[in-house]
Backbone as numpy.savetxt, mean C-alpha at the origin, in Angstrom:
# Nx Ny Nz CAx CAy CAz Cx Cy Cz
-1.14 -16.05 18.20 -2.59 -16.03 18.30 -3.15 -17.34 17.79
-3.71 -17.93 18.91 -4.91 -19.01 18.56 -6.07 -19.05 17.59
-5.72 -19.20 16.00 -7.48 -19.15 15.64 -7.87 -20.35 15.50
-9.33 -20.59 15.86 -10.14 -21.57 16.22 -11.01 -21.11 15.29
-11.62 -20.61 14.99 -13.00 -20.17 14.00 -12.92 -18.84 13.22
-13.78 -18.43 12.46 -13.68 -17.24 11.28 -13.69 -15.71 12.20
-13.92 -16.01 13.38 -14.22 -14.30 13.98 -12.25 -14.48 14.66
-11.44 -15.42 15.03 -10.51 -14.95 14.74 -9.43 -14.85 14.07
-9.92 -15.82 13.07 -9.17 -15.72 11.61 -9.40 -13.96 10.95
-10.73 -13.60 11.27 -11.25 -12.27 10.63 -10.27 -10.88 11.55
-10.10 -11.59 13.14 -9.49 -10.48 14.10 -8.12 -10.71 13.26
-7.07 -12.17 13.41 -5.74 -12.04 12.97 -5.64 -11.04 11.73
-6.40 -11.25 10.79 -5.93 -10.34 9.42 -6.45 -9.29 9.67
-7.17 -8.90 10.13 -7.09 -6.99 10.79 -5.95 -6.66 11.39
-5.57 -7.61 12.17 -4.46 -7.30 12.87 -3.13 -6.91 11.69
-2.91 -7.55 11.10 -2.09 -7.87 9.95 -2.43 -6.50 9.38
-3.41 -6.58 8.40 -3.42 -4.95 7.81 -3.27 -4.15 8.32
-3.51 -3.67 9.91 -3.35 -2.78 10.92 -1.78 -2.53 10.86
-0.95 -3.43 10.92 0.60 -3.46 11.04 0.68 -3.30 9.54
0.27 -3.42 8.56 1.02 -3.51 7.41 0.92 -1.90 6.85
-0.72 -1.02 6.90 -1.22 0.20 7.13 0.18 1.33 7.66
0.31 0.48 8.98 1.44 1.69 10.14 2.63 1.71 8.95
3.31 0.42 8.90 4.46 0.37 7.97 4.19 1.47 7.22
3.34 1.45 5.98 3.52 2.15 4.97 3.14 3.58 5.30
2.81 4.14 6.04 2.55 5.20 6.72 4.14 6.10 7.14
5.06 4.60 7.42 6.47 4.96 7.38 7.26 5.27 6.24
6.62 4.29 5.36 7.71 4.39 4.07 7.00 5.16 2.99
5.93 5.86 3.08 5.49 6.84 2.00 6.39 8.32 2.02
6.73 8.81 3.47 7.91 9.88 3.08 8.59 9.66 2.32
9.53 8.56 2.84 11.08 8.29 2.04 10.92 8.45 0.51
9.68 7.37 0.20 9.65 7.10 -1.53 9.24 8.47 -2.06
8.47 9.49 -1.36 7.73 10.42 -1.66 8.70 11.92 -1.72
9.67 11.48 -1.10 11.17 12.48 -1.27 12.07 11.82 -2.16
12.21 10.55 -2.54 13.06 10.14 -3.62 12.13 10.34 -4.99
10.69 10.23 -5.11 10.68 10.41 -6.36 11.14 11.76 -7.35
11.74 11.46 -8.36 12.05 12.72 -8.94 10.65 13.23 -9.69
10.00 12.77 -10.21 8.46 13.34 -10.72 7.52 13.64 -9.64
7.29 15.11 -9.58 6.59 15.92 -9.29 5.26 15.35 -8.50
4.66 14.78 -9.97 3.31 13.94 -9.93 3.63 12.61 -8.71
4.37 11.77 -9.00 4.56 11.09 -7.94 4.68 11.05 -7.06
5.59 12.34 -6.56 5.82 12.46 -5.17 4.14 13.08 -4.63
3.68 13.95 -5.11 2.28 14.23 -4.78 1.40 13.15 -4.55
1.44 12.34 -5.51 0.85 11.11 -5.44 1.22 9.87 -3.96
2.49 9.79 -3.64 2.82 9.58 -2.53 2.18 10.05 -1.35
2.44 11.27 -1.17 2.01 12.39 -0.15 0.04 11.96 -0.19
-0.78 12.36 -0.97 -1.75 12.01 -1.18 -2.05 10.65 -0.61
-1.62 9.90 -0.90 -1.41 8.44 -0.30 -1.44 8.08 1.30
-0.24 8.94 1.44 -0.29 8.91 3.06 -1.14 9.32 4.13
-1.63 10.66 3.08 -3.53 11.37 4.30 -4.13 9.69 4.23
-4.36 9.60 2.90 -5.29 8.52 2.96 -4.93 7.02 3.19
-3.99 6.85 4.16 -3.31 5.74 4.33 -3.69 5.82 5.94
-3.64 7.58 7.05 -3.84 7.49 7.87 -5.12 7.12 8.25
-6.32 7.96 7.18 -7.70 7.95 7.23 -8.01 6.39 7.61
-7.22 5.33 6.54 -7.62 4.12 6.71 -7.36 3.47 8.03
-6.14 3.98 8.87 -5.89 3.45 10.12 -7.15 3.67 11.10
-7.42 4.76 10.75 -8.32 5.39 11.64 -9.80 4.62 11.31
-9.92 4.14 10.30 -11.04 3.00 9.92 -11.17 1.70 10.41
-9.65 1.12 10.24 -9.48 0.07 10.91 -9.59 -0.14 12.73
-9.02 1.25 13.17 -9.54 1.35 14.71 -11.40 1.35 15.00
-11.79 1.71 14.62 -13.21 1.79 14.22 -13.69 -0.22 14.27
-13.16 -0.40 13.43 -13.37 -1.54 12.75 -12.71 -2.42 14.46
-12.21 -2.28 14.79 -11.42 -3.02 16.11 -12.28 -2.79 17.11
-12.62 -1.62 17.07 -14.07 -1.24 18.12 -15.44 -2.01 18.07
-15.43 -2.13 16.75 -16.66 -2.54 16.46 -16.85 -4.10 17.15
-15.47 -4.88 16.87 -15.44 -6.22 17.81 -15.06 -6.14 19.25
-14.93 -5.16 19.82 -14.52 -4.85 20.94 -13.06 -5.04 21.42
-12.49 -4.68 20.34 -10.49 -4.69 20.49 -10.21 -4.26 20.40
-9.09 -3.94 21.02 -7.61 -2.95 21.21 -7.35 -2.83 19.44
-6.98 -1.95 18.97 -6.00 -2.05 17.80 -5.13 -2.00 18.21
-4.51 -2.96 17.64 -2.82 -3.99 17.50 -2.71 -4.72 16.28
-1.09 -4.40 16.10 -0.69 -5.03 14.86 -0.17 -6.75 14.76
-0.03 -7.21 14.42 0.58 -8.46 13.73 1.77 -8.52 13.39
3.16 -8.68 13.87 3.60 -8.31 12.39 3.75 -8.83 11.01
3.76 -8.67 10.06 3.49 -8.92 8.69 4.80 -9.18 7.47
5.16 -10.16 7.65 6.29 -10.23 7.06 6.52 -10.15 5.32
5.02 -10.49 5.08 4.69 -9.52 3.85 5.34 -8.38 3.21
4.33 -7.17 4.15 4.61 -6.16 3.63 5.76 -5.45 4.03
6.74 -6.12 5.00 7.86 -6.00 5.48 8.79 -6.02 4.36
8.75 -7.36 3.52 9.58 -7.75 2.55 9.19 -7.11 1.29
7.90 -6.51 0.68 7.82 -6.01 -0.03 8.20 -3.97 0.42
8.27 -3.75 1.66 8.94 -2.51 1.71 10.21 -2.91 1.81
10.81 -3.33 2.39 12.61 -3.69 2.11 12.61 -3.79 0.61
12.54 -4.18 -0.27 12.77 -4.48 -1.71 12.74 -2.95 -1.83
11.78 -2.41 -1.59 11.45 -0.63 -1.87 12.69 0.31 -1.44
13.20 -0.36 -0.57 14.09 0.08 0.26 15.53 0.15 -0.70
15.39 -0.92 -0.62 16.92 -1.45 -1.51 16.76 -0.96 -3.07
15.58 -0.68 -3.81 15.82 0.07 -4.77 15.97 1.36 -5.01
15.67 2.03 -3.99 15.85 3.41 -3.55 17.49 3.48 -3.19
17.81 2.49 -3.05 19.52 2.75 -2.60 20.45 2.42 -3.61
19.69 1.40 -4.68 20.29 1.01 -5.87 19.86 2.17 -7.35
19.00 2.65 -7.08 19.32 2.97 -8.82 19.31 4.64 -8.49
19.84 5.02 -9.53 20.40 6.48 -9.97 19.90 7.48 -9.92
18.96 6.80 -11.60 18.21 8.22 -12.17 16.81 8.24 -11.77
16.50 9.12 -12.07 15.15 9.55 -11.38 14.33 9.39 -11.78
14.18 8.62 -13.53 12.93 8.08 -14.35 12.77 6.87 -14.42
14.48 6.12 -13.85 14.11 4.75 -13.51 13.99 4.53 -12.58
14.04 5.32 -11.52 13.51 5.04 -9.53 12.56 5.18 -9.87
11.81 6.15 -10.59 10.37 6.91 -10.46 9.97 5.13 -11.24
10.00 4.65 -12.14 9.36 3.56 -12.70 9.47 2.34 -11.43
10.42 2.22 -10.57 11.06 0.81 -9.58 9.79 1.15 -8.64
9.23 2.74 -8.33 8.97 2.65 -6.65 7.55 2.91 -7.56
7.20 3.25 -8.40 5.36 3.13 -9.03 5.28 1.01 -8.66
6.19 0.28 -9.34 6.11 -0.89 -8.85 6.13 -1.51 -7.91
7.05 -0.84 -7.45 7.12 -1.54 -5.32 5.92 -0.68 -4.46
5.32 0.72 -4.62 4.26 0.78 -4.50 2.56 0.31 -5.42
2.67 -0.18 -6.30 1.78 -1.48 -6.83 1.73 -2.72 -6.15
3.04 -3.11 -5.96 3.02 -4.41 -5.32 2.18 -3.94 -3.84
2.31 -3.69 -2.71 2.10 -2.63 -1.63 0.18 -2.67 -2.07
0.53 -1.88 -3.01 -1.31 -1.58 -3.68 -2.06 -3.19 -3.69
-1.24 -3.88 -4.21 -2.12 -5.21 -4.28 -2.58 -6.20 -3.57
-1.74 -6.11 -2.53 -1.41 -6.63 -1.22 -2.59 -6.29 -0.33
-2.29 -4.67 -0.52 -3.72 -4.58 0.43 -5.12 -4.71 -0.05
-5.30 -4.23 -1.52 -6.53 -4.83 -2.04 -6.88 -6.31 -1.13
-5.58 -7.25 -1.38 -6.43 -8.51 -1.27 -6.80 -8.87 0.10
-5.90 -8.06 1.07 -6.11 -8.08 2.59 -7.62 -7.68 2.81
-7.94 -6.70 1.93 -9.12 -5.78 2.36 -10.50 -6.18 1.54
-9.85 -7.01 0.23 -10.85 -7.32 -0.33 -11.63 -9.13 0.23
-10.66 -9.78 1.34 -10.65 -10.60 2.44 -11.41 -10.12 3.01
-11.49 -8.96 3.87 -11.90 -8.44 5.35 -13.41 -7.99 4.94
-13.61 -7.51 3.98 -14.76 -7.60 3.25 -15.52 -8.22 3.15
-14.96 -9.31 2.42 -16.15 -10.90 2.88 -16.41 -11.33 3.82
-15.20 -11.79 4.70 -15.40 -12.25 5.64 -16.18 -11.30 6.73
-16.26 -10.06 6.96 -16.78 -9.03 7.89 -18.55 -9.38 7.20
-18.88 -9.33 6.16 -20.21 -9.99 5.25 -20.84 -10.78 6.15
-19.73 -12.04 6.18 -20.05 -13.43 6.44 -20.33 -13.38 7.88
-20.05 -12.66 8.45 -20.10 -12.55 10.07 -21.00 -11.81 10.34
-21.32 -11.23 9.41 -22.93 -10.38 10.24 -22.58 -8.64 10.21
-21.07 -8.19 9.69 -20.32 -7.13 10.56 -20.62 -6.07 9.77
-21.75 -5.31 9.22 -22.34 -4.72 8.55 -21.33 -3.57 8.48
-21.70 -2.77 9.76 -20.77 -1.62 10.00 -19.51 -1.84 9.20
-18.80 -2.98 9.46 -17.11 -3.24 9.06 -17.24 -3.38 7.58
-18.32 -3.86 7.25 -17.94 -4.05 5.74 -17.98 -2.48 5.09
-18.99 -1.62 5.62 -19.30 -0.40 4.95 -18.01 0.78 5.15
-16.92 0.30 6.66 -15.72 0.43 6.79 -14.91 0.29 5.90
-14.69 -1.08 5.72 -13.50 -2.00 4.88 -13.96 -1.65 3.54
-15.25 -1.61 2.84 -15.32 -1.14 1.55 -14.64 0.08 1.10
-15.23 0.98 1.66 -14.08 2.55 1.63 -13.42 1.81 1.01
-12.29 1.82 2.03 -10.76 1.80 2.01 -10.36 0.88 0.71
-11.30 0.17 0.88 -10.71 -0.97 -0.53 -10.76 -0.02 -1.93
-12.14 0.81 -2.13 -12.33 1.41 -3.31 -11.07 2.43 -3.44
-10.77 2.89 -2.24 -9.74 3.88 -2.12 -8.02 3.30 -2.98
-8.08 1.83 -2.27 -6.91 1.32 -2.49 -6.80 1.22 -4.04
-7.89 1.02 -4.39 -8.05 0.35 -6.25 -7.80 1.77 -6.78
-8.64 2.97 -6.67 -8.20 4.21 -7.08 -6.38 4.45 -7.01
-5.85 4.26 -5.84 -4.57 4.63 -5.64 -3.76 3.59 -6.80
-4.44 2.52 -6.89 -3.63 1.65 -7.51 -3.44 1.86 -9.44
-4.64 2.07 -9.55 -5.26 2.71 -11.11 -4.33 4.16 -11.18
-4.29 5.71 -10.09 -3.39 6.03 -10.65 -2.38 5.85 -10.67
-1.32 4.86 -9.92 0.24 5.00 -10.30 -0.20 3.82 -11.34
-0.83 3.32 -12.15 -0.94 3.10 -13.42 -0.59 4.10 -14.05
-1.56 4.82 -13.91 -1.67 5.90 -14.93 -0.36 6.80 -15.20
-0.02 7.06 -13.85 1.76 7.54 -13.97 2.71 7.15 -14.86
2.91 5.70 -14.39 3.42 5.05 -15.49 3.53 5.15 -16.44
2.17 4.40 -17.05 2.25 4.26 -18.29 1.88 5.60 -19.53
1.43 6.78 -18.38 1.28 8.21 -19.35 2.78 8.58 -19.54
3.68 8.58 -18.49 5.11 9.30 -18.34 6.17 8.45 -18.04
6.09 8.25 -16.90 7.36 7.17 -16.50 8.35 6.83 -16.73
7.45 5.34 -16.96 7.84 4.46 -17.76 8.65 4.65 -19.04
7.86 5.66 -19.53 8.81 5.94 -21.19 9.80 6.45 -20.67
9.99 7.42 -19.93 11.36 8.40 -19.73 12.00 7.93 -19.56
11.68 6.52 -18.65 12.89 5.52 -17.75 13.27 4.83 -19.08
12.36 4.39 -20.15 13.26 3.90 -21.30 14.17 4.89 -22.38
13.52 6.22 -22.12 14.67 7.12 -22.80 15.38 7.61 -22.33
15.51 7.29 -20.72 16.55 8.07 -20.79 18.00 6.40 -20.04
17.49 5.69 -20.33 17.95 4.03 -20.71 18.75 4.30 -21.76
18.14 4.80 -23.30 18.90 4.92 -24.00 19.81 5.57 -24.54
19.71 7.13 -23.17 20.38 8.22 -23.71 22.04 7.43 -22.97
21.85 6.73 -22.03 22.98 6.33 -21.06 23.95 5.70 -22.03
23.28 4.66 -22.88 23.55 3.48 -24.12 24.36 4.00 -24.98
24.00 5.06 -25.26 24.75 5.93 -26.27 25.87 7.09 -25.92
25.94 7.12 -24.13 26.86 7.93 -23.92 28.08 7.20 -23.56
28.09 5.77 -23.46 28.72 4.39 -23.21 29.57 4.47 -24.21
């Protein structure tokens, strides 16, 4: 894709989140059946309604410029789900996966903040009223999702994954 000016610099990175959106739409099962905490996997699942909702925003948002939704692909969030991938195949226990995939879904979380917190301005800057009141949603949505697998973490997690780190240490 040719960009020449901000309306398709603004189309390419829709495009991009559009493909990056589908991805994770793929990889919220997998992580959402490997987590061993309860809360997480819910939290996953939860994720994914509202991962479709957002696709369905972004088509909206494609309408609104008069385009097809189509993806990009995104080698981004490609490489940050492969990493997700490969830690799901590498570690064991279930308080230190549950701590690896709260992070590889953060990373994921941040990514799209900044995609969306982009599409935001720039949709501003263009006049694209509708799109911004679109793209806002989803952004507030993303920051919520992102604040709780904080909260996961650092209420539960995280600690278990260090105790039970040390129960291993001592069975060594």
């Amino acid at each position: 894709m040719s960009i020449a000016n901000m309306n398709d610099l603004f189309l390419h990175q829709l495009k991009d989140i559009y493909f990056a959106e589908n991805q994770i739409i793929k990889a919220l099962p997998k992580m959402a059946e490997k987590a061993a905490s309860a809360d997480l996997s819910d939290a996953f699942d939860a994720h994914l309604e509202e991962t479709m909702i957002h696709v369905e925003r972004l088509k909206q948002v494609f309408e609104i410029l008069g385009e097809k939704p189509q993806g990009d692909e995104c080698p981004a969030i490609e490489g940050i789900i492969e990493e997700a991938e490969e830690l799901m195949e590498d570690i064991e226990h279930g308080n230190t996966l549950d701590a690896a995939l709260i992070a590889a879904a953060q990373a994921v979380e941040h990514y799209e903040i900044t995609r969306y917190g982009t599409l935001v301005s720039w949709a501003g800057e263009l006049g694209l009223d509708d799109a911004v009141d679109l793209l806002s949603e989803t952004l507030e949505e993303e920051h919520a999702a992102d604040l709780k697998l904080t909260d996961l973490g650092e209420s539960r997690i995280n600690a278990a994954s260090v105790d039970e780190e040390s129960d291993d240490t001592r069975a060594a």
